[in-house]
C-alpha positions in Angstrom: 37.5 170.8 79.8 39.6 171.5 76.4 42.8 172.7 76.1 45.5 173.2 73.1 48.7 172.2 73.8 52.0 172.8 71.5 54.3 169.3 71.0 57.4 168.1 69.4 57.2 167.1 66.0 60.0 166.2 63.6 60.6 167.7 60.7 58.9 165.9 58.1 55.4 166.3 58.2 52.2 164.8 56.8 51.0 165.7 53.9 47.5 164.0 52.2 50.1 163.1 48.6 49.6 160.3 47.1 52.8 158.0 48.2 54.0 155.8 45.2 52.3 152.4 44.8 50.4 153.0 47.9 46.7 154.4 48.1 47.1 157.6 49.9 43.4 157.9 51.0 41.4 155.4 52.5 37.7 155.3 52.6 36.2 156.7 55.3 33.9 153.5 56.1 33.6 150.0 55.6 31.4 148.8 52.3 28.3 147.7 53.1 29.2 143.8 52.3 32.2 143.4 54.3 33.8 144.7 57.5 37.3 143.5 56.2 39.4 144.8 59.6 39.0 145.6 63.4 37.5 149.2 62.9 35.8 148.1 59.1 38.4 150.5 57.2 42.0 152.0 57.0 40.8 155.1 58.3 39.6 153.0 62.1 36.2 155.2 61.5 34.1 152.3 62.8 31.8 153.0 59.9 29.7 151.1 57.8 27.7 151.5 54.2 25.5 148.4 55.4 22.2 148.9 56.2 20.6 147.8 59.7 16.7 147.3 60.2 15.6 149.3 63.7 14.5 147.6 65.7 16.7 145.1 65.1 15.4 141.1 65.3 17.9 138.6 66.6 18.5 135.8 64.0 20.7 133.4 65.7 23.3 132.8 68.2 26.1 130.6 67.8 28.4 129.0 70.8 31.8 128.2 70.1 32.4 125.9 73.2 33.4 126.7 76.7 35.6 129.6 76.1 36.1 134.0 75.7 36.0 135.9 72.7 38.0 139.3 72.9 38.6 139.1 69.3 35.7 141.8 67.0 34.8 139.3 64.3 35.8 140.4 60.4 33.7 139.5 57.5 33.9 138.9 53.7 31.9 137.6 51.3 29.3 136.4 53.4 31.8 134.3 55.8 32.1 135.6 59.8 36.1 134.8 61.0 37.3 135.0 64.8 39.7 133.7 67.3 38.6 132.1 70.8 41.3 132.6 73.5 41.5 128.6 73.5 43.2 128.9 70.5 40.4 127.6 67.4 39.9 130.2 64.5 36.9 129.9 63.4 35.0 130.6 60.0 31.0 130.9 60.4 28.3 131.1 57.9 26.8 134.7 58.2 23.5 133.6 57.3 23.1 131.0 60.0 26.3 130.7 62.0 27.4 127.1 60.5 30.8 126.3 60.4 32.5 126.6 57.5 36.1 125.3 59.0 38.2 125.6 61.9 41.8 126.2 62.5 44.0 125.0 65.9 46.3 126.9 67.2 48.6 126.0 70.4 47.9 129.7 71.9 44.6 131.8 72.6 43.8 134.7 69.7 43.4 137.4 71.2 42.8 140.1 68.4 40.3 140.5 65.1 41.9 139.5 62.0 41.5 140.9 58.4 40.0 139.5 55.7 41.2 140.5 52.2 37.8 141.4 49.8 40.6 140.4 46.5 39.7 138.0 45.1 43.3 138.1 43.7 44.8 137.1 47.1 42.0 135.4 49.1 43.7 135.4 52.5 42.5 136.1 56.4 45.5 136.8 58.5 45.5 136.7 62.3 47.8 136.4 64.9 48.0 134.5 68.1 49.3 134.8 72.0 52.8 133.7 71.3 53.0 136.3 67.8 52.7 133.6 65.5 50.4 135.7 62.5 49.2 133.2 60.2 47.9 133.9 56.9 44.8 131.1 55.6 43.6 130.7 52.8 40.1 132.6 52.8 37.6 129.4 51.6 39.5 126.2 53.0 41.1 127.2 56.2 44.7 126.1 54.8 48.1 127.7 56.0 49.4 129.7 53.3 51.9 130.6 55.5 53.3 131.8 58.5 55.4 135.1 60.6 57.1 135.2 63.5 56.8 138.4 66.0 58.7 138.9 69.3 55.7 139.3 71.3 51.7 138.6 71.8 49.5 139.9 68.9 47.0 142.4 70.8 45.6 144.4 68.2 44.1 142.9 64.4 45.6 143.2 61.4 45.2 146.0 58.7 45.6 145.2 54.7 46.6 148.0 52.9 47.1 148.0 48.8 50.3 148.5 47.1 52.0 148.6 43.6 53.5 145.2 43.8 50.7 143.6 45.9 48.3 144.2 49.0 50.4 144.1 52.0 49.6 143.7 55.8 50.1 145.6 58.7 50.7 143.8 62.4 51.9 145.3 65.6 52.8 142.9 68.1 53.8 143.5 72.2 57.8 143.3 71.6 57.1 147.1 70.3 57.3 146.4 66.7 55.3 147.3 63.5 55.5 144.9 60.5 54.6 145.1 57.2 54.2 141.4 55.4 53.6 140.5 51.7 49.9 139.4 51.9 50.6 137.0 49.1 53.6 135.2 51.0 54.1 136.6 54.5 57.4 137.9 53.3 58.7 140.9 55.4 59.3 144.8 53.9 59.8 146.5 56.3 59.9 146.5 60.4 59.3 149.5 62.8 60.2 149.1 66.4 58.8 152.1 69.3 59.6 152.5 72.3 56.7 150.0 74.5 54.2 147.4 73.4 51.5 147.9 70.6 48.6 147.1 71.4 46.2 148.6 68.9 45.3 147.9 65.2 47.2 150.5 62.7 45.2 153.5 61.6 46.1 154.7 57.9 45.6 157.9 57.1 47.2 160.9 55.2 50.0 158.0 53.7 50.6 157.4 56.9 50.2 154.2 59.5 48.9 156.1 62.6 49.6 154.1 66.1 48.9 155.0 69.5 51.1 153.6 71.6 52.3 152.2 75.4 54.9 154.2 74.9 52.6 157.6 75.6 53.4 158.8 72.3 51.3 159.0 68.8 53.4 157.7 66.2 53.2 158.6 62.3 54.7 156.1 59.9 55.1 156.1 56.3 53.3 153.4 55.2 56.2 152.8 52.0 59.1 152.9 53.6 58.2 151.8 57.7 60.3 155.5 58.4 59.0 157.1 61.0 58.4 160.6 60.0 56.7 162.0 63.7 55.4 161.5 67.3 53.3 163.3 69.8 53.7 163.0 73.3 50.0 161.8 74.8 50.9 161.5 78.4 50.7 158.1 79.4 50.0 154.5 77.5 47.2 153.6 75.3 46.0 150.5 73.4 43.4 152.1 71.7 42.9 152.5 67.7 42.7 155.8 66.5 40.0 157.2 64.3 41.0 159.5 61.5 38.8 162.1 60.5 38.9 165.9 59.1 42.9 165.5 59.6 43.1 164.4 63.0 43.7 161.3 64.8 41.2 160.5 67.5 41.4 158.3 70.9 41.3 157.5 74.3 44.3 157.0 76.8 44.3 155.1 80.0 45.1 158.1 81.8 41.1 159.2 81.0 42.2 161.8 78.1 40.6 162.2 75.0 43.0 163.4 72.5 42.8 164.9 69.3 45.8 165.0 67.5 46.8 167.3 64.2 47.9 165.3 61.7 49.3 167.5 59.2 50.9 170.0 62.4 51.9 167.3 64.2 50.2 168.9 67.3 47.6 168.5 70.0 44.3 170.0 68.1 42.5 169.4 72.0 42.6 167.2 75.0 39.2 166.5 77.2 41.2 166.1 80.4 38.9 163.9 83.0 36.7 165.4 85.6 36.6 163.8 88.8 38.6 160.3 89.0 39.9 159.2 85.9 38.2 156.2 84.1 40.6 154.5 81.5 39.4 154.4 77.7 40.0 151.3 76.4 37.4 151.7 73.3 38.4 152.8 70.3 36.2 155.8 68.7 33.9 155.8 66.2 33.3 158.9 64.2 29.3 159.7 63.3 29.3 162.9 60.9 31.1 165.5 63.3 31.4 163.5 66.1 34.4 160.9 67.3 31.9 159.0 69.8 33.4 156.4 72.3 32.9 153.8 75.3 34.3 154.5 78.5 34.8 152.1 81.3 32.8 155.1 84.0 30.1 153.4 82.2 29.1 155.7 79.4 29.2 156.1 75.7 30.4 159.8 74.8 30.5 162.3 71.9 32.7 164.6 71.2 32.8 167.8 68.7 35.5 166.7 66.0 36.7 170.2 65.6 36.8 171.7 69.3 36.5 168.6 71.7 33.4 170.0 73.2 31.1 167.1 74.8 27.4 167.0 73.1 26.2 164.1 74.8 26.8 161.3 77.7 25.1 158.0 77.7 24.9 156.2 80.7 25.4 152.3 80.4 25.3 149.5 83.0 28.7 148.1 82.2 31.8 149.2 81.1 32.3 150.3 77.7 35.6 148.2 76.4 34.1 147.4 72.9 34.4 150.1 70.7 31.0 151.6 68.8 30.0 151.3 65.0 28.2 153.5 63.1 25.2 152.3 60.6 22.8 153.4 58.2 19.4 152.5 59.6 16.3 151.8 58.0 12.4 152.2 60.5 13.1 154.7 62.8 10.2 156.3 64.3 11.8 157.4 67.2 11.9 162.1 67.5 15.0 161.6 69.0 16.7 160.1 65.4 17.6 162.6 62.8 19.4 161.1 59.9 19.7 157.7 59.1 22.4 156.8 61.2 22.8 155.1 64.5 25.4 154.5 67.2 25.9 150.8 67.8 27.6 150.0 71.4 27.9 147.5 73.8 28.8 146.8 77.6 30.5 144.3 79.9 26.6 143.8 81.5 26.0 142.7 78.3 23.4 145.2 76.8 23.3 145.8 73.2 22.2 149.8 72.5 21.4 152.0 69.0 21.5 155.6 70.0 20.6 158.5 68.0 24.3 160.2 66.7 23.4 163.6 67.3 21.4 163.3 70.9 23.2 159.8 72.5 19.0 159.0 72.6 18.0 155.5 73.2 16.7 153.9 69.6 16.7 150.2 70.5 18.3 147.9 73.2 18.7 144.2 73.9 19.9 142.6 77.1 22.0 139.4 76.4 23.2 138.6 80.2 26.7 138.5 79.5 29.7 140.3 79.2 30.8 142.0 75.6 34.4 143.2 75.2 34.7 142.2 71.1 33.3 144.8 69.3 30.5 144.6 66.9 31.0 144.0 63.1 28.5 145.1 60.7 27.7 143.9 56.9 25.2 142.8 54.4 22.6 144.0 56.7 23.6 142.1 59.8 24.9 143.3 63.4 27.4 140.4 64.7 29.0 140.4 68.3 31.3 137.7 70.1 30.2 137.4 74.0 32.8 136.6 77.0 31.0 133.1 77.3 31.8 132.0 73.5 28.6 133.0 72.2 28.6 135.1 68.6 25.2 136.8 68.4 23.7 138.0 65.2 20.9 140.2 64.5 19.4 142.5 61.2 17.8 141.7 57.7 15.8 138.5 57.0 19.3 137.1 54.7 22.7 138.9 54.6 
């Protein structure tokens, strides 16, 4: 069921102007030789130029030990990096998994970094369980330096450019947004809400987009760290939104799907749940018209971008807490594929799935026994995924 629903916004609205010395418009998906940050771009599309053979062969699996990975790995210039919740950050060979270094941290990493694809300012920056964000250099591993949040550092990174330099983005769980010299760590601004953050920051329309504990959608300029709207969304969410055909996608924990207005500041449409409410703690994906998520009912779900209408419902095994990529694909000879696109998701039973955008249509699936809740990365032809157990999986072309 869809409804519209009039909110409060304040006065300034967004507006898609370029804001000076920030790019105003992000692409839309990542390129097809990195996926730099959590969702692969500003925008949180969960798209990707790469290319993925159907079906797709596993090429190796790496175990990190005896711990979790929550964190969705990032990847640059042919180098996988991701936290373990035992606190090692890790840099892996994409072509066969090899370590490249390590890093030790005192505290668990909970959330994906971002890599920066400069080779200006070759720095990955993550933080960790205590909100220490450390920024490393990109080939070596070495502390280029550090940041200090109030609280645990739940949601990744996002890089953004700027006039003076490519700053950094990081939300933290004492309810405040920063915004960090990449170069130095050196603060610019801070942005504090009303609850924890818990997702990575959307930018869109010159604006960081953030969905919030607090129950509200928050619009920040992305300059200046003023806040310049909100949106009530009913209840909490850690979810990161997707930004597409001016509106801000996501999930709640209440079970609502929202689509948010950008440039009205309003509720476009909510899909309010049928039956008991099952939380969404995936973040969407958007496949041509469609913001497609995981739910934890156990399904992966599409939605009409433009009315909120529901054109498909896949039925998983496991809950769907990892959020779903997007891909060009290459050998499909399935009826039930038009375009060359799939759906990438992936469950808590730990079953791997491409589905066909516009149907939800089984393409290809893999069974790997154990639990996902990392989301997939895609580049340079290769699907990689961090298991519950420690395990990072990768599958695709012959070499990245």
């Amino acid at each position: 069921m869809t409804r519209r629903t009039a909110t409060h916004w304040l006065t300034t609205t967004l507006v898609a102007l370029a804001l000076p010395g920030v790019a105003a418009e992000p692409d839309a998906e990542a390129p097809a030789d990195a996926w730099p940050v959590f969702r692969g771009c500003l925008a949180g599309t969960g798209r990707s130029a790469a290319e993925l053979p159907l079906p797709l062969p596993e090429r190796w699996q790496r175990s990190l030990g005896k711990t979790a990975v929550d964190a969705t790995p990032v990847i640059a210039a042919g180098t996988i990096y991701v936290g373990d919740l035992d606190g090692t950050f890790h840099a892996l060979a994409l072509a066969d998994g090899a370590t490249r270094w390590t890093a030790k941290s005192e505290n668990g990493f909970p959330s994906a970094a971002a890599v920066s694809t400069d080779p200006a300012v070759p720095i990955v920056v993550v933080g960790d369980g205590a909100g220490i964000v450390r920024g490393f250099d990109r080939a070596t591993g070495r502390v280029v330096w550090t940041h200090e949040a109030g609280g645990e550092i739940s949601g990744g990174p996002t890089i953004v450019t700027a006039a003076d330099g490519p700053r950094v983005l990081v939300g933290s769980q004492d309810a405040t947004l920063v915004c960090l010299k990449l170069a130095d760590g050196q603060p610019v601004w801070k942005h504090t809400i009303g609850d924890q953050i818990r997702c990575s920051p959307t930018v869109a329309l010159g604006r960081v987009l953030l969905a919030g504990c607090d129950g509200k959608l928050h619009a920040i300029d992305v300059t200046t760290g003023m806040q310049s709207g909100e949106v009530p969304i009913d209840g909490p969410t850690g979810t990161t939104p997707a930004a597409a055909g001016g509106r801000a996608l996501f999930g709640s924990e209440g079970g609502v799907f929202w689509a948010i207005d950008v440039a009205a500041g309003a509720v476009a449409w909510r899909v309010d749940p049928t039956g008991s409410p099952q939380a969404y703690r995936s973040s969407a994906a958007v496949a041509g018209d469609l913001a497609v998520v995981g739910t934890r009912g156990r399904a992966v779900e599409a939605f009409a971008i433009a009315d909120g209408i529901r054109r498909w419902r896949q039925p998983m095994r496991g809950r769907v807490d990892a959020a779903p990529v997007v891909v060009r694909v290459a050998g499909v000879d399935s009826a039930a594929a038009t375009g060359a696109t799939a759906v990438i998701a992936a469950d808590s039973a730990g079953r791997i799935v491409a589905l066909a955008p516009d149907t939800g249509a089984v393409l290809w699936q893999f069974d790997a026994g154990v639990a996902f809740t990392a989301s997939p990365a895609v580049a340079a032809g290769r699907l990689v995924l961090a298991d519950g157990e420690g395990t990072v999986w990768c599958f695709g072309a012959d070499s990245p």
